[in-house]
N, C-alpha and C positions, 0 to 999 in steps of 0.2 A: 647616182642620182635616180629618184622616183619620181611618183607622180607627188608625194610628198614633203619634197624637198626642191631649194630653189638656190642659186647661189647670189651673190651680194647685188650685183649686177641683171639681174632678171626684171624685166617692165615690169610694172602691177597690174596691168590689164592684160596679162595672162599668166602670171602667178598660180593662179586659180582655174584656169583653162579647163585642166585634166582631170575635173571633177577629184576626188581623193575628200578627204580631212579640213577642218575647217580654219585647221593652221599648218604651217609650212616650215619645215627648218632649214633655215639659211645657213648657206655652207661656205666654206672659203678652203680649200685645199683639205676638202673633205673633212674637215672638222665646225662644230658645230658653233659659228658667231652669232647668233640671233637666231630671234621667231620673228614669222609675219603670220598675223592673222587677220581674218577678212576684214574685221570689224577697223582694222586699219585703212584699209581702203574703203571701207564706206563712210571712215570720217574723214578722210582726205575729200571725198566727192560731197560730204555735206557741207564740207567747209569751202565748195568752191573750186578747188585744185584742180588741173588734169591730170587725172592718175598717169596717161600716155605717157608723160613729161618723166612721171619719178619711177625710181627704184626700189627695190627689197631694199637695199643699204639706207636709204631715203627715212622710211621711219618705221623701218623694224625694232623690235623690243632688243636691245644689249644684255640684258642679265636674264640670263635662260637656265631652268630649272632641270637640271638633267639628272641621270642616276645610270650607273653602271648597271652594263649588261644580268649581272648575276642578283641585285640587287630585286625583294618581292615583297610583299606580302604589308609586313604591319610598317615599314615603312614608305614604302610607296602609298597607304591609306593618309598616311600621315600628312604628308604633300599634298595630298588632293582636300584635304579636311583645312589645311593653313592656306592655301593658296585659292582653294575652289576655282582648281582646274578642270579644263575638259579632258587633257589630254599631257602626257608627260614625253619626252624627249628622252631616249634610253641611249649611250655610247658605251663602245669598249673600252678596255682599257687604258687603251690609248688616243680616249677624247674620240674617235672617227664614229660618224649617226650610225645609229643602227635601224634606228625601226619608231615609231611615235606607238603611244600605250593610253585609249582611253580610258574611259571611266568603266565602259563598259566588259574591256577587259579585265577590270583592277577586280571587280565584283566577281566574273566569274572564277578567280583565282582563292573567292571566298568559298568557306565552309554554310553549305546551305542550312544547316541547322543553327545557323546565327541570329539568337532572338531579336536582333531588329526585322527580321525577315517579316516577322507574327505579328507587329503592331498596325494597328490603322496605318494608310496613308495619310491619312488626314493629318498627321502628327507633326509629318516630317516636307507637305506642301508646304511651296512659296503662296499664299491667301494675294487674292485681289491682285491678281495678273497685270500688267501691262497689257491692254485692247486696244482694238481698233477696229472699225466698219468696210464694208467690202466695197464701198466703191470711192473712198478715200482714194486722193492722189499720193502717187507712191513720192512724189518730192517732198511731200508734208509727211511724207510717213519717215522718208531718210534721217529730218532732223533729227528723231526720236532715239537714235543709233547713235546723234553723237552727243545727244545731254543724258543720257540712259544707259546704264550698262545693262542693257538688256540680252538675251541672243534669240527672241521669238519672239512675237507677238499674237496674241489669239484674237480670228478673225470671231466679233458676236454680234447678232441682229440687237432690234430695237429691244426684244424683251430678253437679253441674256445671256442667248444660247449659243456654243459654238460653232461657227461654220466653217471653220478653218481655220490654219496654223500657217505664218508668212515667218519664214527664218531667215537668217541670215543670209543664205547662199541664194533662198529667192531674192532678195532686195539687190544682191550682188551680182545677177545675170541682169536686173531690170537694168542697173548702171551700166554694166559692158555692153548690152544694146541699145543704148540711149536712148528710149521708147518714152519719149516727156511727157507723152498725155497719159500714160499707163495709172490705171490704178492696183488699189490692192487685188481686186479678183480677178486677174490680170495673173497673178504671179501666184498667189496661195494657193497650200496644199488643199482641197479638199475630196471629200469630208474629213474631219477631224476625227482621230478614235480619240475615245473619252473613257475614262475610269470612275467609277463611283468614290464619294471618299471616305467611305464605309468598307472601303474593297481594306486588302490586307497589301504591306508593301511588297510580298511575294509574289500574289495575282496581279500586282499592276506592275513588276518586274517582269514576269515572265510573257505578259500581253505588250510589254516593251521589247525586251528578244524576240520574239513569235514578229510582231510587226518591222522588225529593224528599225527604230527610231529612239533617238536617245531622249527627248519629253514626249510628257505626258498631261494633257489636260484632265483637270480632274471637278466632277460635276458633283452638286449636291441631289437630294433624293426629287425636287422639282425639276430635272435636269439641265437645271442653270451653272455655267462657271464658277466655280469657288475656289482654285489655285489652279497650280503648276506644276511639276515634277518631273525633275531632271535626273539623269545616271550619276552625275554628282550628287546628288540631293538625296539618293538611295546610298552609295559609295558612304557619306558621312555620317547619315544617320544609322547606317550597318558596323561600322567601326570604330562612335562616338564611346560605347560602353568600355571597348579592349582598351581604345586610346587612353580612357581615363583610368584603368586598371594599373595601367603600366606604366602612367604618371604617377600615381598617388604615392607610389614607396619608392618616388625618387629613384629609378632603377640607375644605379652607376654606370659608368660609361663604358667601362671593364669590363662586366656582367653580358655574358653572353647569351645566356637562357635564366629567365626568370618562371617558379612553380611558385604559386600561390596557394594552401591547404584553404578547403572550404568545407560547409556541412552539404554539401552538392556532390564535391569530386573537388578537383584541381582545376585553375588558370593557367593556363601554359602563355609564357612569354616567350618569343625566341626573338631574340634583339635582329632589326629590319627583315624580319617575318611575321606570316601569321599570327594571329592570337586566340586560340580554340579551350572552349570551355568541354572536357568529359568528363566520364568517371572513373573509375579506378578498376576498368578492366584492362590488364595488359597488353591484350591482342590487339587492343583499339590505339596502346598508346604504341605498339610498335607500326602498328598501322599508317597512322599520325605525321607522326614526327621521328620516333626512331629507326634508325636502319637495323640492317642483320647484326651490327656489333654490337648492339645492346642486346642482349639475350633478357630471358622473362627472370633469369637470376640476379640481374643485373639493375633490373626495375626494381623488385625485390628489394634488394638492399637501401634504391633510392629512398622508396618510399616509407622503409622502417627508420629511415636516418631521424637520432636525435637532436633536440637542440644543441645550438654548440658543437655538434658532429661533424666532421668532414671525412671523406671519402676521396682518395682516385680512382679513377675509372677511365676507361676506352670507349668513345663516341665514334661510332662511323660515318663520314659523312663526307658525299660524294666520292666512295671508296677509300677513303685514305680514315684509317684508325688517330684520333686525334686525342692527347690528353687534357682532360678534363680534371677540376676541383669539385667535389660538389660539397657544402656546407649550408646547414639549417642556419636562419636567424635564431637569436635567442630570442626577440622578444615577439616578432611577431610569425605566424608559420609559412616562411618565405624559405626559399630554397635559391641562391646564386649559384649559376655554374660558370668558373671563368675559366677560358681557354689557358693551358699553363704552357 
């Protein structure tokens, strides 16, 4: 047990005690039966309830999205992209928690010359945020938690501008001390850091790491509010391009590494991995993705492979020499390597 994890049995009015994650994995003999996240307990208290009264088991989520230990890269994007999660639940082999993975981990496990990096912010904001005023009552502000799937709300004056950011976990202490007359400026972060949305998603990536904070308000050149932007919201719009790379030829289920020929370089697929676009220098691609058992001879060959060719080959990977097929498509310049 962590500060991030809770078992079925655990009160909800200290669930969340031990400051940590903004979700909780509920355990039952050390394996992983549910999530609790805050957002449960603050619709339990909008709706009335005493949370004192209920339990994790009470109204924890039952279908929890987990991924083994060893498991990275282009499938774990994948999950955060269908589900627009914050945070993913990782166990061993044997079903027992390991550890919670956010968004903000998923990203750094990316390749920073990933062209979503380069584009406006502006692209890939939530526009016209969910607001509110700072001397709002916070019990008129609870409802909004439970008709809203929101997880922030940005504090703005009469003319626009940000004064602050009220999340989840504030709304969440104002309930455990039951403080009725509280308002919003009572509980919100402030000041707010703000991102232009002219910035690029790399500069307001990197001024999200530098600050630790997973959103981001993002202002027009009047310095008025005009979106939002989350570590999810960076996370999908960084991995929206590979994801659809790696859908569009129908990659078989077999298929353990997909190469895509381009007038650029290559697409490298590696099935529930990364997905990195380079070029066709060798040192970069043993760099990459291949170990010491692929030698530059070895590449060599891949690379001259023709249509309709197939190849065995020795892949290293995680020290053990593993047999590989490699075969060109005929019709289009795709390369499948399946584990034999």
């Amino acid at each position: 047990m962590d500060a991030n994890t809770v078992t079925t049995i655990t009160p909800l009015h200290i669930a969340f005690q031990n400051g940590g994650n903004h979700v909780r994995a509920v355990l039952d003999d050390d394996k992983v039966v549910g999530m609790l996240l805050m957002r449960h307990i603050l619709e339990q208290a909008a709706s009335g309830h005493d949370i004192h009264r209920l339990a994790a088991r009470d109204v924890m989520e039952t279908n929890v999205i987990s991924l083994i230990q060893s498991s990275n890269g282009l499938h774990i994007a994948r999950l955060f992209f269908q589900h627009r999660m914050k945070s993913l639940v990782i166990i061993d082999q044997d079903g027992a928690f390991v550890r919670h993975m956010n968004a903000q981990e998923a990203i750094a496990n990316l390749p920073s010359s990933l062209l979503g990096f380069f584009q406006p912010v502006q692209n890939i904001m939530v526009p016209s945020p969910k607001t509110t005023v700072a001397d709002a009552k916070l019990s008129d502000v609870l409802e909004i938690w439970l008709l809203t799937p929101v997880s922030c709300l940005i504090v703005c004056d009469d003319m626009g501008q940000a004064q602050g950011m009220l999340s989840e976990s504030d709304v969440l202490q104002w309930v455990l001390k039951g403080h009725a007359d509280a308002k919003v400026n009572d509980y919100m972060n402030s000041p707010v850091i703000t991102m232009s949305e002219n910035a690029s998603v790399r500069q307001v990536w990197d001024t999200m790491q530098a600050s630790h904070v997973s959103k981001m308000a993002i202002v027009n050149q009047q310095g008025l509010l005009s979106g939002l932007v989350t570590a999810t919201d960076v996370l999908v719009a960084l991995c929206a391009s590979q994801l659809d790379t790696y859908a569009q030829y129908h990659c078989p289920d077999d298929v353990d590494i997909m190469l895509e020929w381009s007038k650029n370089g290559m697409v490298m697929a590696v099935k529930d991995s990364i997905v990195q676009r380079f070029g066709f220098d060798s040192d970069e691609l043993v760099g990459l993705h291949w170990q010491e058992g692929c030698d530059e001879a070895t590449i060599a060959k891949l690379l001259s492979l023709k249509r309709n060719e197939s190849i065995d080959i020795l892949w290293e990977l995680d020290g053990a020499a593993l047999p590989f097929m490699a075969s060109r498509d005929a019709e289009q310049a795709i390369m499948y390597w399946r584990l034999k």
